[in-house]
KEZA-251395 format. One line per field, with one value per residue (C-alpha): residue number from 0; x, y, z; residue in one letter. Coordinates in nm, 2 decimals. Example, Ala and Ser with C-alpha at 12.3 -4.5 7.8 and 13.67 -1.06 7.14 Angstrom:
resi: (0 | 1)
xx: (1.23 | 1.37)
yy: (-0.45 | -0.11)
zz: (0.78 | 0.71)
resn: (A | S)
//
This chain:
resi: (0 | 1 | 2 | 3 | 4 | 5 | 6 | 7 | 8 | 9 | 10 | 11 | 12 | 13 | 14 | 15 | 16 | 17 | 18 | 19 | 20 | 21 | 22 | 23 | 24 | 25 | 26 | 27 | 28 | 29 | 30 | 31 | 32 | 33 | 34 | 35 | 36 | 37 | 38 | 39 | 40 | 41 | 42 | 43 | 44 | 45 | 46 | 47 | 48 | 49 | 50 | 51 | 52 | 53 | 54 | 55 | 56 | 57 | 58 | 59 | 60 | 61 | 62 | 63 | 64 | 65 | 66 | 67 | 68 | 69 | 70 | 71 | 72 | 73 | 74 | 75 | 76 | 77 | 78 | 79 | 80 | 81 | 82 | 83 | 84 | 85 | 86 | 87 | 88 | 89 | 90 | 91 | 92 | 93 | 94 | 95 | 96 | 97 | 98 | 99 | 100 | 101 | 102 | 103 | 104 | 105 | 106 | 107 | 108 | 109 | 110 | 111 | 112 | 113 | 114 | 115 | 116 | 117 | 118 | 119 | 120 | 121 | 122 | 123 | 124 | 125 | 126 | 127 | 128 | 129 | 130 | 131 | 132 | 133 | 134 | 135 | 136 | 137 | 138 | 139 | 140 | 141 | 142 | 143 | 144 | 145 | 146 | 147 | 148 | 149 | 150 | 151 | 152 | 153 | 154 | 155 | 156 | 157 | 158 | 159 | 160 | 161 | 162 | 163 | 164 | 165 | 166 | 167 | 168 | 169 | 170 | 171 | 172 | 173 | 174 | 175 | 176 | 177 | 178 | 179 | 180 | 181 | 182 | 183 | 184 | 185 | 186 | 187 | 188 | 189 | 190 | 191 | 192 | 193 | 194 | 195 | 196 | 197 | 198 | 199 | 200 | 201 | 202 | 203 | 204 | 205 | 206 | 207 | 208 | 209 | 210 | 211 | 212 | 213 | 214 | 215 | 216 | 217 | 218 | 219 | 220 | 221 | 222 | 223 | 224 | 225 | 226 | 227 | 228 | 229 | 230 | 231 | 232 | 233 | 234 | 235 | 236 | 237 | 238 | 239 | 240 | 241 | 242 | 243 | 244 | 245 | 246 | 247 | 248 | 249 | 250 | 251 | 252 | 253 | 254 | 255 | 256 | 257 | 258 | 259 | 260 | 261 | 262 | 263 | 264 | 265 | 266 | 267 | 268 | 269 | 270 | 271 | 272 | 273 | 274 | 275 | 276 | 277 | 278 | 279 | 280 | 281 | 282 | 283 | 284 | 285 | 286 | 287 | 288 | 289 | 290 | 291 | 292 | 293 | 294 | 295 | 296 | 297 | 298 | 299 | 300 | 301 | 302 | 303 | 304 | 305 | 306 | 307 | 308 | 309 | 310 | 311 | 312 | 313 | 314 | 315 | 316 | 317 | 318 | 319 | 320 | 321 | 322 | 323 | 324 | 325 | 326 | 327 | 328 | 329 | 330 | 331 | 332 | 333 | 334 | 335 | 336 | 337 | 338 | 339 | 340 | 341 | 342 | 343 | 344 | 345 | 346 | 347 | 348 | 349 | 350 | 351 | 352 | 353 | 354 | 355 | 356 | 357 | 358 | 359 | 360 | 361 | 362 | 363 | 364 | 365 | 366 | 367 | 368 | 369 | 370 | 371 | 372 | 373 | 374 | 375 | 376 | 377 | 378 | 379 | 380 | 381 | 382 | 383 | 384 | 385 | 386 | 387 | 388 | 389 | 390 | 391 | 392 | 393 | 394 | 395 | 396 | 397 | 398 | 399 | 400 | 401 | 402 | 403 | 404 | 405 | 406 | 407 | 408 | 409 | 410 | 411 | 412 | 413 | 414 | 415 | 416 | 417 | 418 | 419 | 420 | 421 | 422 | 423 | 424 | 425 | 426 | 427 | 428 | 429 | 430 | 431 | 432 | 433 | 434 | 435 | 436 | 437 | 438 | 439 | 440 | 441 | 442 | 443 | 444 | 445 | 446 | 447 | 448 | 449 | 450 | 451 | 452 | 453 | 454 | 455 | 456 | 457 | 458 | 459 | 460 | 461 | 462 | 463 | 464 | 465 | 466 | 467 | 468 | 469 | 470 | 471 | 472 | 473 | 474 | 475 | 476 | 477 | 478 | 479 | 480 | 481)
xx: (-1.66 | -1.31 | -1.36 | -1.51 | -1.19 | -0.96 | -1.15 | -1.07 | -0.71 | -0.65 | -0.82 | -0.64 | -0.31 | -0.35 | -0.55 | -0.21 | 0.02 | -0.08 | -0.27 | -0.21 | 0.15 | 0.25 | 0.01 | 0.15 | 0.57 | 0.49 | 0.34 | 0.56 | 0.92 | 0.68 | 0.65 | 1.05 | 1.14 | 0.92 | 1.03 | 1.38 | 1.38 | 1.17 | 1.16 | 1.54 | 1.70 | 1.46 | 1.48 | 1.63 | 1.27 | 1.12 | 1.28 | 1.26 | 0.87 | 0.78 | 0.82 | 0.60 | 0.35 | -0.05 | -0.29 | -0.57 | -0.89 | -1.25 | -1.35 | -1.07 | -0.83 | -0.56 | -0.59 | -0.35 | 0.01 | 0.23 | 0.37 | 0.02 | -0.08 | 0.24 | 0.16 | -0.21 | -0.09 | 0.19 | -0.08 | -0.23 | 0.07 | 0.28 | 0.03 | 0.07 | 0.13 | 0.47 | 0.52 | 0.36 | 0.34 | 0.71 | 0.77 | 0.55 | 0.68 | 1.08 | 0.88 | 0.78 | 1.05 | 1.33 | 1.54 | 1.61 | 1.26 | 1.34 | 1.59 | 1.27 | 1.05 | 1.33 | 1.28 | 0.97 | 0.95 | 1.21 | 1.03 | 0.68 | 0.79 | 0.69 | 0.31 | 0.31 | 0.48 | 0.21 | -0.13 | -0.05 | 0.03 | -0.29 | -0.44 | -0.32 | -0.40 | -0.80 | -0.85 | -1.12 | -1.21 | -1.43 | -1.45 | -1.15 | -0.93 | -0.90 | -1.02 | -0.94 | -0.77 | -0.85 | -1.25 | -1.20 | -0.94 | -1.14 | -1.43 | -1.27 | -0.93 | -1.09 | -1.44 | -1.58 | -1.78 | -1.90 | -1.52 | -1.54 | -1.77 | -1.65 | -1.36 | -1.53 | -1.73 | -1.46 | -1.21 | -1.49 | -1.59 | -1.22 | -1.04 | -1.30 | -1.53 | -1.28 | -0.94 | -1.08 | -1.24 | -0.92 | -0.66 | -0.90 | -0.91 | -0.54 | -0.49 | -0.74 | -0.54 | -0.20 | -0.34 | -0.52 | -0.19 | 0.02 | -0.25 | -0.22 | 0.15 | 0.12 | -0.13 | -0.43 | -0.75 | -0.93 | -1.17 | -1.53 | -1.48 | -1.14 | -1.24 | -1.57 | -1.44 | -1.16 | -1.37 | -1.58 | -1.24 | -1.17 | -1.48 | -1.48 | -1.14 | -1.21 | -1.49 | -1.33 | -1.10 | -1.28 | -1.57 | -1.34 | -1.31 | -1.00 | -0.78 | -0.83 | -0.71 | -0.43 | -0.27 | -0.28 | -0.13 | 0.16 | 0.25 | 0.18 | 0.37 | 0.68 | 0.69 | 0.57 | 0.79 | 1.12 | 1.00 | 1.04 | 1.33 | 1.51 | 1.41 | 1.58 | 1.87 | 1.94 | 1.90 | 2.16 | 2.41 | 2.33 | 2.39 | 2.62 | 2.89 | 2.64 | 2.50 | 2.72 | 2.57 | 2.25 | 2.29 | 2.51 | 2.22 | 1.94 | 2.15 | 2.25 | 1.86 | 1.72 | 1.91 | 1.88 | 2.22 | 2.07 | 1.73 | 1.54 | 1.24 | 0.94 | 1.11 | 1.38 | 1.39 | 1.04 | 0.88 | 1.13 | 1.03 | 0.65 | 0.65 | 0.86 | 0.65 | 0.35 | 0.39 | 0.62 | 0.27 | 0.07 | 0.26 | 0.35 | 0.05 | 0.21 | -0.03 | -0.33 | -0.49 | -0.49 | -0.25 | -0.35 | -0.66 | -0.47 | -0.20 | -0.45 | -0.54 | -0.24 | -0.23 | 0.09 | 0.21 | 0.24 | 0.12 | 0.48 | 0.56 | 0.29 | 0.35 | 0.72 | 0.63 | 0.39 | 0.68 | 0.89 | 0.64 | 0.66 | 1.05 | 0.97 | 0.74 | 0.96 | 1.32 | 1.28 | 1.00 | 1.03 | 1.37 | 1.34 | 1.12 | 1.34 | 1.67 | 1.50 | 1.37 | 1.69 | 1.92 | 1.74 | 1.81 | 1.44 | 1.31 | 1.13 | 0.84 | 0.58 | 0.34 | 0.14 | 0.43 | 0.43 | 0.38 | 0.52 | 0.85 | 0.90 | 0.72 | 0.99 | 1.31 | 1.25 | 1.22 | 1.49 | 1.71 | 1.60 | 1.37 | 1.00 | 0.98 | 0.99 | 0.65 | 0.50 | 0.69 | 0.56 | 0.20 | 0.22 | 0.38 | 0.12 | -0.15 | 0.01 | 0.08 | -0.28 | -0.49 | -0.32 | -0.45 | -0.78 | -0.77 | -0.62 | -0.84 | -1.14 | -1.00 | -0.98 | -1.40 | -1.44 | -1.30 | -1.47 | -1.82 | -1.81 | -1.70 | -2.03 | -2.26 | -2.26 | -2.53 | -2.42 | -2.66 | -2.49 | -2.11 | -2.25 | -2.38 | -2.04 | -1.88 | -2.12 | -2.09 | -1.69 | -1.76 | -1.97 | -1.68 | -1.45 | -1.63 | -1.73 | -1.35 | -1.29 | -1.45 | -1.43 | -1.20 | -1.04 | -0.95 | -1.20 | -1.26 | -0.92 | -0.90 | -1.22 | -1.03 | -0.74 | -1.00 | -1.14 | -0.86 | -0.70 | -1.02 | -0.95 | -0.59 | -0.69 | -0.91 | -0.67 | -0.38 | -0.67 | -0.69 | -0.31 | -0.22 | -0.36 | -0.33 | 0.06 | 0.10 | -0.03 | 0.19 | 0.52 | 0.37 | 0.35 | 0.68 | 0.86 | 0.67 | 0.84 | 1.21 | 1.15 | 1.10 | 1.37 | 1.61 | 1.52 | 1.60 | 1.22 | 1.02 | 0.72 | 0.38 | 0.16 | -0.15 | -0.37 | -0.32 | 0.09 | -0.14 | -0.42 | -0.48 | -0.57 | -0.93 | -1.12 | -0.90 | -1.09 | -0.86 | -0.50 | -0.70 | -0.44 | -0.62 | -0.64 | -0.35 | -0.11 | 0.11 | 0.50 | 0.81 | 0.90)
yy: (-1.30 | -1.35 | -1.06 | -0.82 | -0.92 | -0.86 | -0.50 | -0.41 | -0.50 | -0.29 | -0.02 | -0.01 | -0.02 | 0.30 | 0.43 | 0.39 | 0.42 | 0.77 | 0.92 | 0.81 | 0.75 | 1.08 | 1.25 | 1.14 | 1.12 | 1.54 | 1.57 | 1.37 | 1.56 | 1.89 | 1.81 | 1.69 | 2.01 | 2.26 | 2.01 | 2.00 | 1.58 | 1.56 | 1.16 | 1.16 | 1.45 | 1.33 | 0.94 | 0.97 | 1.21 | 0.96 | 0.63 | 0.95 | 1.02 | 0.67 | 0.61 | 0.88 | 0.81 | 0.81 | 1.01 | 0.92 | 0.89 | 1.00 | 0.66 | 0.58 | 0.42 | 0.45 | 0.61 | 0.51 | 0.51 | 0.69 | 0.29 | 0.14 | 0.38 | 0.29 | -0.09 | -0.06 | 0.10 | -0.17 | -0.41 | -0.29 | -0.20 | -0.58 | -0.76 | -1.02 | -0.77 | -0.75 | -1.17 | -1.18 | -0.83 | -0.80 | -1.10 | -1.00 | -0.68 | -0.86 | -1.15 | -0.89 | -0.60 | -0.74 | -0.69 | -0.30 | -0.29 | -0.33 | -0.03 | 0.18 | 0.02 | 0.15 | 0.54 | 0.55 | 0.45 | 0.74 | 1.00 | 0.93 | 0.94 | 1.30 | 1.21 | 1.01 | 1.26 | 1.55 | 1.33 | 1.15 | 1.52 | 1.67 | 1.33 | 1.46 | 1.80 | 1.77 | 1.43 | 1.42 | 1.30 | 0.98 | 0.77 | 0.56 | 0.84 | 0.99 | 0.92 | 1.07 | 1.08 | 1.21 | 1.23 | 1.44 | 1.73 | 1.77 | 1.85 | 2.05 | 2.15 | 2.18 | 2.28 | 2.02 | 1.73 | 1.61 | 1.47 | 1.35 | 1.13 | 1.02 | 0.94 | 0.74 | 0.56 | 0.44 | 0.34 | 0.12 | -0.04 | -0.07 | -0.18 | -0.27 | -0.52 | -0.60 | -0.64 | -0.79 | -1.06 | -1.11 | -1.14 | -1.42 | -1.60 | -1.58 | -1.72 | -2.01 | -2.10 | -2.07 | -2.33 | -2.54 | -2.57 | -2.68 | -2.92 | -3.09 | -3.10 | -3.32 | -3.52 | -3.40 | -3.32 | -3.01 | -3.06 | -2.90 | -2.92 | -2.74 | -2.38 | -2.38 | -2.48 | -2.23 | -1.94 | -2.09 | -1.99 | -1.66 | -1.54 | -1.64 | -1.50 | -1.17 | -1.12 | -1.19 | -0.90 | -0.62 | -0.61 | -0.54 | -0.20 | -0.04 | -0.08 | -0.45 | -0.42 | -0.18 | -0.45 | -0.75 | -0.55 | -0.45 | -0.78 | -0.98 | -0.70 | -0.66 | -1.08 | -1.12 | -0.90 | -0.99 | -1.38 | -1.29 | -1.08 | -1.31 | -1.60 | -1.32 | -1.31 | -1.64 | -1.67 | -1.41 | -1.57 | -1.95 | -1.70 | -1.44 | -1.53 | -1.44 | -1.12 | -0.88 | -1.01 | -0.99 | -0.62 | -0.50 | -0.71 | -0.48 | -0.13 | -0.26 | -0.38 | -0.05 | 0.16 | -0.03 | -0.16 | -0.51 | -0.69 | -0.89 | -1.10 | -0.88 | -0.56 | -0.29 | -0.03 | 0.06 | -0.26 | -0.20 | 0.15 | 0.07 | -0.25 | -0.11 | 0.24 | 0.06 | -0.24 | -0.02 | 0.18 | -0.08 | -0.21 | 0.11 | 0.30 | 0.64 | 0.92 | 0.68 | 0.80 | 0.48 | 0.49 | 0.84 | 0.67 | 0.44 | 0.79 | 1.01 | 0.80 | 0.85 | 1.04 | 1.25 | 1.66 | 1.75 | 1.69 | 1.59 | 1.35 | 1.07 | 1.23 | 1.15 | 0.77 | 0.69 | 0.81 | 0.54 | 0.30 | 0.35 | 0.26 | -0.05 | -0.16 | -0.09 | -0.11 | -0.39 | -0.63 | -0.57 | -0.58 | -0.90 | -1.04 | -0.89 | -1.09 | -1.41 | -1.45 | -1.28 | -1.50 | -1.80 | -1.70 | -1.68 | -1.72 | -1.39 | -1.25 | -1.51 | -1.23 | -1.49 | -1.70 | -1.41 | -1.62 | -1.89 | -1.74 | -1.66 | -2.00 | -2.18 | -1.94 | -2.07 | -2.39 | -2.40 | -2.26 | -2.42 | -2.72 | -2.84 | -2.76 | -2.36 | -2.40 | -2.42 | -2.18 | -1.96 | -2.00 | -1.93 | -1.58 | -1.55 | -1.59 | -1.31 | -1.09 | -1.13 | -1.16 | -0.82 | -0.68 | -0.80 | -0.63 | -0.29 | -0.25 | -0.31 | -0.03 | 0.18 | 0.11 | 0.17 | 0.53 | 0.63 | 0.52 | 0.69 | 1.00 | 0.94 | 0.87 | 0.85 | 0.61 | 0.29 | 0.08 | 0.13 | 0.08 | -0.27 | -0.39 | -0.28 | -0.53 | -0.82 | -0.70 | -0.75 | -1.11 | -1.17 | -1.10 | -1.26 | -1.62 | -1.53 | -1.46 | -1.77 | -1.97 | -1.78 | -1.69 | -1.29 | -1.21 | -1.01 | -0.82 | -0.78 | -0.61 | -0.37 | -0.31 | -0.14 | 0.10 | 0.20 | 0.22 | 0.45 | 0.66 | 0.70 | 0.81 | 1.08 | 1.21 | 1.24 | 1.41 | 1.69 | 1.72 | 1.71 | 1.92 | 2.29 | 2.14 | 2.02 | 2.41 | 2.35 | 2.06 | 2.30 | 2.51 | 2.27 | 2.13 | 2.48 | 2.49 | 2.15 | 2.28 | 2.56 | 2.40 | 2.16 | 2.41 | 2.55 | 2.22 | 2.15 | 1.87 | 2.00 | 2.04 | 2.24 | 2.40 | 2.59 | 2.92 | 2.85 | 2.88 | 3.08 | 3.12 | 2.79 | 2.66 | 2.35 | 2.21 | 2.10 | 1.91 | 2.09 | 2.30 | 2.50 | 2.41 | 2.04 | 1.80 | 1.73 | 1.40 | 1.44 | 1.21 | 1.21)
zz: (-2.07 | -2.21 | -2.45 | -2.17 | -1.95 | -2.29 | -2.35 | -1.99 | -2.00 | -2.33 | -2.15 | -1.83 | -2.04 | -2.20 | -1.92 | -1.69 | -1.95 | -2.11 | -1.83 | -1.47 | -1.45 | -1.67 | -1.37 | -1.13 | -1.23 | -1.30 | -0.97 | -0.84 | -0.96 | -0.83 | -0.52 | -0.51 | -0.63 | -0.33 | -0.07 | -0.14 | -0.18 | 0.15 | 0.09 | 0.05 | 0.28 | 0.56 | 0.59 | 0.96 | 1.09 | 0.93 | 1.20 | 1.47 | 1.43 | 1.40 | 1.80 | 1.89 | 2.21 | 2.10 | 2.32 | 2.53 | 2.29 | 2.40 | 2.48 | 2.76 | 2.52 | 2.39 | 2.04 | 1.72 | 1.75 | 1.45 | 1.42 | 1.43 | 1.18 | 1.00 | 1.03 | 0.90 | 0.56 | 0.50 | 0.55 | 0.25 | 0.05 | 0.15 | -0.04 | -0.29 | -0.60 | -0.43 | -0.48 | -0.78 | -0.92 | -0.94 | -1.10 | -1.36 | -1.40 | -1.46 | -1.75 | -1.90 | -1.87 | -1.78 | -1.50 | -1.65 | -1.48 | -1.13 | -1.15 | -1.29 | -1.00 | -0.78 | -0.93 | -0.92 | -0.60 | -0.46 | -0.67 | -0.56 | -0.19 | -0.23 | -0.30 | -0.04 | 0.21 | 0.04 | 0.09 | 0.40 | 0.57 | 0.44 | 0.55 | 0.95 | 0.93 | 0.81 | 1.02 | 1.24 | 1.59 | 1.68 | 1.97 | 1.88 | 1.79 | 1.48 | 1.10 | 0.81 | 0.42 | 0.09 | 0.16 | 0.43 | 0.28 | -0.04 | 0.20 | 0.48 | 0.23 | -0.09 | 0.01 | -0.26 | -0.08 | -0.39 | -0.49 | -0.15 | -0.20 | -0.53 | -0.40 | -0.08 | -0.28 | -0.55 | -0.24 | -0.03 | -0.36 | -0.49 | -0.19 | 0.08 | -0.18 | -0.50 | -0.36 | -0.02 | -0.25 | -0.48 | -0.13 | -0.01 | -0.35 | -0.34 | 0.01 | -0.08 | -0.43 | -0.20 | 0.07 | -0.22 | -0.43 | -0.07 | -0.03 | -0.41 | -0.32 | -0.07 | -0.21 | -0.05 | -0.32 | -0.22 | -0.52 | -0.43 | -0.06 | 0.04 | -0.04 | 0.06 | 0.44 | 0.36 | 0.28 | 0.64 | 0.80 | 0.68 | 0.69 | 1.07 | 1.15 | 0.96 | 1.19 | 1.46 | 1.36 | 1.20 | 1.46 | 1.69 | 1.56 | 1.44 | 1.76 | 1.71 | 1.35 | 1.48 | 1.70 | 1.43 | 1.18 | 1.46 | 1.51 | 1.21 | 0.96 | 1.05 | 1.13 | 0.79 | 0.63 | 0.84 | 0.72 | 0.36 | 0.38 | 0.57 | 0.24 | -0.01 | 0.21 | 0.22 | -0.12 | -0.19 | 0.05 | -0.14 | -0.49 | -0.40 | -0.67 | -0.93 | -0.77 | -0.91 | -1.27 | -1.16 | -1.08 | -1.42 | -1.55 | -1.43 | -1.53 | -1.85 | -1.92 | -1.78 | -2.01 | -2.36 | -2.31 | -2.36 | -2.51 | -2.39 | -2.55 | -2.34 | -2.48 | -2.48 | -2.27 | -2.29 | -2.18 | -1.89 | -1.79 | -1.82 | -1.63 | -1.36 | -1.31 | -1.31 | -1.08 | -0.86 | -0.85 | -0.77 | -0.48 | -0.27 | -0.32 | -0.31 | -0.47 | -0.51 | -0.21 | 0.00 | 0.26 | 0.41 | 0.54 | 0.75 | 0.84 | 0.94 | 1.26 | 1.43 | 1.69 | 1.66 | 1.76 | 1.40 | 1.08 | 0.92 | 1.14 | 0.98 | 0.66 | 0.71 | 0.88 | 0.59 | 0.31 | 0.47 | 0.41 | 0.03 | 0.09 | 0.30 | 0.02 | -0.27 | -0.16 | 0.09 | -0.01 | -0.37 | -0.40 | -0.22 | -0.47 | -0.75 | -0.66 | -0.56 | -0.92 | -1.07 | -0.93 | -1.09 | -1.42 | -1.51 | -1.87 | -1.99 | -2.21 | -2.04 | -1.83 | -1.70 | -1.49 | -1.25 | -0.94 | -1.07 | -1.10 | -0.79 | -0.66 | -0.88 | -0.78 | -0.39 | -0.46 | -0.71 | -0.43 | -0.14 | -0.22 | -0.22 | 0.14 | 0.06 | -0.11 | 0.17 | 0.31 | 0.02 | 0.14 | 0.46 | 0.39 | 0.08 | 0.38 | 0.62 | 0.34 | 0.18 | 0.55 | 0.64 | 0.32 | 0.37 | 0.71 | 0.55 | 0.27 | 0.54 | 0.73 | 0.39 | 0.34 | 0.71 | 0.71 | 0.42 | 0.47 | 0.78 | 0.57 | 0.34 | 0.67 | 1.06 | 1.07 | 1.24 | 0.99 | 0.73 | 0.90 | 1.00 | 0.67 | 0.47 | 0.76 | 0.69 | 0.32 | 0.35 | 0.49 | 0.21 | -0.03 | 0.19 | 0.12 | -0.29 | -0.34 | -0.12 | -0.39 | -0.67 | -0.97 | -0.97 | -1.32 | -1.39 | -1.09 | -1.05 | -1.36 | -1.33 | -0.99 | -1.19 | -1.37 | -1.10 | -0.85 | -1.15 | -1.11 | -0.77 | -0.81 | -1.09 | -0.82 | -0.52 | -0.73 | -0.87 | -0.44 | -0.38 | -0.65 | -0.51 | -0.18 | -0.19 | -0.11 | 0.23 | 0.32 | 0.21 | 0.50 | 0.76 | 0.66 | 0.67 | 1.03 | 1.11 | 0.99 | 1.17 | 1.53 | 1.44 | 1.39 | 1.73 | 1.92 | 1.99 | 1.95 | 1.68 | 1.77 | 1.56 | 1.64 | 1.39 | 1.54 | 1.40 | 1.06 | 1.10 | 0.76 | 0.71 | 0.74 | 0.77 | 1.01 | 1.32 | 1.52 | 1.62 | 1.87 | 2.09 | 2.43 | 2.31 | 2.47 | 2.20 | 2.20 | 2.25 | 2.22 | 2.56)
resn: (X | X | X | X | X | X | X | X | X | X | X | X | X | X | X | X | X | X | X | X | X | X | X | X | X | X | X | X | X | X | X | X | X | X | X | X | X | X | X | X | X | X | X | X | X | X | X | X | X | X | X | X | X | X | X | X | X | X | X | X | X | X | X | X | X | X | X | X | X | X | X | X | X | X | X | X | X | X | X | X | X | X | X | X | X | X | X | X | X | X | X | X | X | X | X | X | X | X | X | X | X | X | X | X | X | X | X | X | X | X | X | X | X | X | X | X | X | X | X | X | X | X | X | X | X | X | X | X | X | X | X | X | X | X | X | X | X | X | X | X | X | X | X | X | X | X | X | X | X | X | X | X | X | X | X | X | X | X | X | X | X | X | X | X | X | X | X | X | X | X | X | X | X | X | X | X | X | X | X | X | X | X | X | X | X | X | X | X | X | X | X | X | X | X | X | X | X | X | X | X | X | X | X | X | X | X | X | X | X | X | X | X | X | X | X | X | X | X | X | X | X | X | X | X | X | X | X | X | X | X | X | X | X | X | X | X | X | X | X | X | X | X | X | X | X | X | X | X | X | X | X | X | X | X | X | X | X | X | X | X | X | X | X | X | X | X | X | X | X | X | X | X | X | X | X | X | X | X | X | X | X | X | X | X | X | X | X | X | X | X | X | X | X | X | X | X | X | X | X | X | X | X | X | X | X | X | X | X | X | X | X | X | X | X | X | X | X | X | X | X | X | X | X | X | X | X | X | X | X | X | X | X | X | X | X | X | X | X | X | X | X | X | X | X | X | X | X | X | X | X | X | X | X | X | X | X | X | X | X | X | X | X | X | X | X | X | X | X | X | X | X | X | X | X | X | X | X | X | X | X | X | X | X | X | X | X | X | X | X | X | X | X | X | X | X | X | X | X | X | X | X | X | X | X | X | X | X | X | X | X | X | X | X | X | X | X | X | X | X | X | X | X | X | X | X | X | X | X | X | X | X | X | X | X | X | X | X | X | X | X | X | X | X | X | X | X | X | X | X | X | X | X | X | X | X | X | X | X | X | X | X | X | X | X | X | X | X | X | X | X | X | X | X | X | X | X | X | X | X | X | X | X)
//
């Protein structure tokens, strides 16, 4: 088993090394260049479309808000890969590889501005509102249903099975190691009753329907996220004589101007592109699942919202993680002290009692993504089938998962996750790639209106030469601002 996991590292490395990240930096710098920076000249639409009013869905209620919409993604993206992940990324690049994290992340705003756009403008309508994301515009965009379901399939196994199972394993090792420190054994009874509780809660949750996950993400993301900001920034305050260091440390590192014993600039580069990747999602084809069930006037404005995720992800929670560890003067070239790092920094700087601290926002930030990777396999098995059936049994399927990751170990599956989540992502850039051209449009459509002094609201008849699209009807009520 050890070998099998060894094989499957070597193989993701040069999978994400040579072939995804390449992909997706080209892309990337593409789509920069025929939106004129979009993701950087646009950051104040972005706050502006995010307080948009949702329509009335078919069912009575109220359908998904551009911020609920918003707030599902981040559930996803705040995860634990942006505790741990990070610190990994800095023992084994160096601090030159936050400043890399940080490109990558302003560069692949673009992707995330081009897919979550597309996601809007091909969504369709159900009872709740509106579903969509890269399933849907290879079908009604690219006319190809069969890389629809490909990429269906890969997402519900990738995110709705794997990564469900690996959050709830993590949240049970969190609570298990709090326990220990207070001198409580868990051994062969604490995550059995644990997995009993998540199981139950998640449950609770996703049969609910996506309204009910729409609300807990509202509340619990921004809480969580405000928690472990507010934990960097006092750590900065209790540090700030040695911040200025820490920064010339990551510019000097990212450049070569320094070693260190992971690498030189290389290890830096790599380990920054690739966690960076990892954490915000941009390109991968994830978040426009959660962005095409707003209900919004126009297209841009969730493509717009769900580029600003990318930046809360990277430049706020990352970052977060980045200077807690930083400012600890951490030892490097050890990839496997990720968590630990960070778990040591905050203790370093404020005690034993901030481990505890630590698992409570480790079980926000990994509950949320159990929720958001649900909602991920919910959208697209409804793309592969309308039967209810088979909607129920991925639910009681995700609860099975839920408990086996409870009490289980991830390394493995955590690791087949990455090959097949970087199948995925070579998918949904072949999709964005003709497609992107399409987005420039709807954008141009959005400048346009600005310029005029109007709020946007695009119907297709604004495009007419555009097909597959079967919402954006012109005698359909449209959402405003107002």
């Amino acid at each position: 088993m050890e070998a099998l996991n060894d094989a499957i590292v070597a193989l993701n490395d040069t999978f994400w090394l040579y072939l995804i990240i390449p992909v997706l930096a080209v892309l990337s710098l593409y789509f920069t260049v025929r939106s004129k920076a979009v993701q950087i000249r646009m950051i104040p639409e972005m706050v502006r479309a995010m307080v948009g009013k949702a329509e009335v869905a078919e069912d009575g209620g109220k359908a998904i808000s551009s911020f609920q919409a918003f707030a599902i993604s981040a559930a996803a993206r705040i995860g634990t890969g942006n505790i741990a992940g990070v610190a990994t990324a800095i023992a084994l690049g160096g601090p030159g590889a936050v400043f890399w994290m940080w490109t990558m992340g302003l560069v692949v705003g673009a992707a995330s501005f081009v897919e979550s756009t597309l996601a809007q403008l091909y969504k369709v309508r159900d009872k709740a509102g509106f579903r969509g994301g890269p399933a849907y515009y290879m079908l009604h965009g690219l006319r190809a249903r069969w890389m629809g379901v490909l990429f269906a399939v890969v997402i519900t196994v990738t995110f709705g099975f794997v990564f469900t199972a690996v959050q709830a394993n993590t949240i049970v090792d969190a609570i298990v190691t709090s326990a220990e420190a207070t001198g409580v054994s868990g051994d062969g009874w604490l995550a059995p009753v644990l997995g009993v509780a998540l199981v139950a809660l998640t449950a609770l949750i996703i049969f609910g329907g996506v309204r009910r996950i729409a609300h807990v993400a509202e509340l619990l993301v921004p809480f969580m996220a405000g928690l472990y900001m507010l934990l960097g920034l006092v750590i900065v305050v209790l540090n700030i004589d040695a911040l200025p260091g820490v920064i010339s440390q990551i510019f000097a590192h990212a450049f070569g101007f320094e070693a260190i014993a992971g690498g030189g600039i290389g290890a830096a580069i790599v380990q920054g592109v690739r966690r960076g990747m990892f954490s915000n999602e941009a390109g991968l084809g994830s978040a426009p699942n959660a962005g095409a069930t707003a209900s919004v006037s126009h297209p841009v404005k969730q493509g717009l919202v769900q580029t600003l995720g990318v930046y809360v992800d990277t430049l706020l929670v990352c970052s977060t993680t980045a200077f807690i560890v930083l400012l600890s003067n951490p030892a490097y070239g050890d990839g496997d002290r990720g968590a630990s790092l960070t778990q040591e920094a905050l203790q370093a700087n404020l005690g034993n009692w901030s481990l505890h601290l630590m698992t409570l926002i480790i079980l926000l930030v990994a509950f949320t993504s159990v929720l958001g990777n649900y909602y991920y396999g919910e959208s697209n098995v409804g793309f592969l089938t309308r039967k209810p059936g088979l909607l129920t049994g991925y639910k009681w399927g995700v609860l099975v998962v839920v408990f086996l990751g409870a009490i289980g170990s991830s390394d493995l599956i955590w690791n087949l996750a990455d090959t097949t989540m970087g199948v995925m992502a070579l998918v949904n850039l072949a999709a964005i790639a003709p497609l992107s051209a399409v987005a420039f449009k709807l954008l141009r459509d959005y400048n346009d209106q600005r310029r005029q002094g109007l709020d946007p609201v695009f119907t297709r008849d604004r495009l007419p030469e555009l097909t597959g699209v079967e919402c954006w009807d012109p005698k359909e009520k449209t959402t405003t601002d107002a």
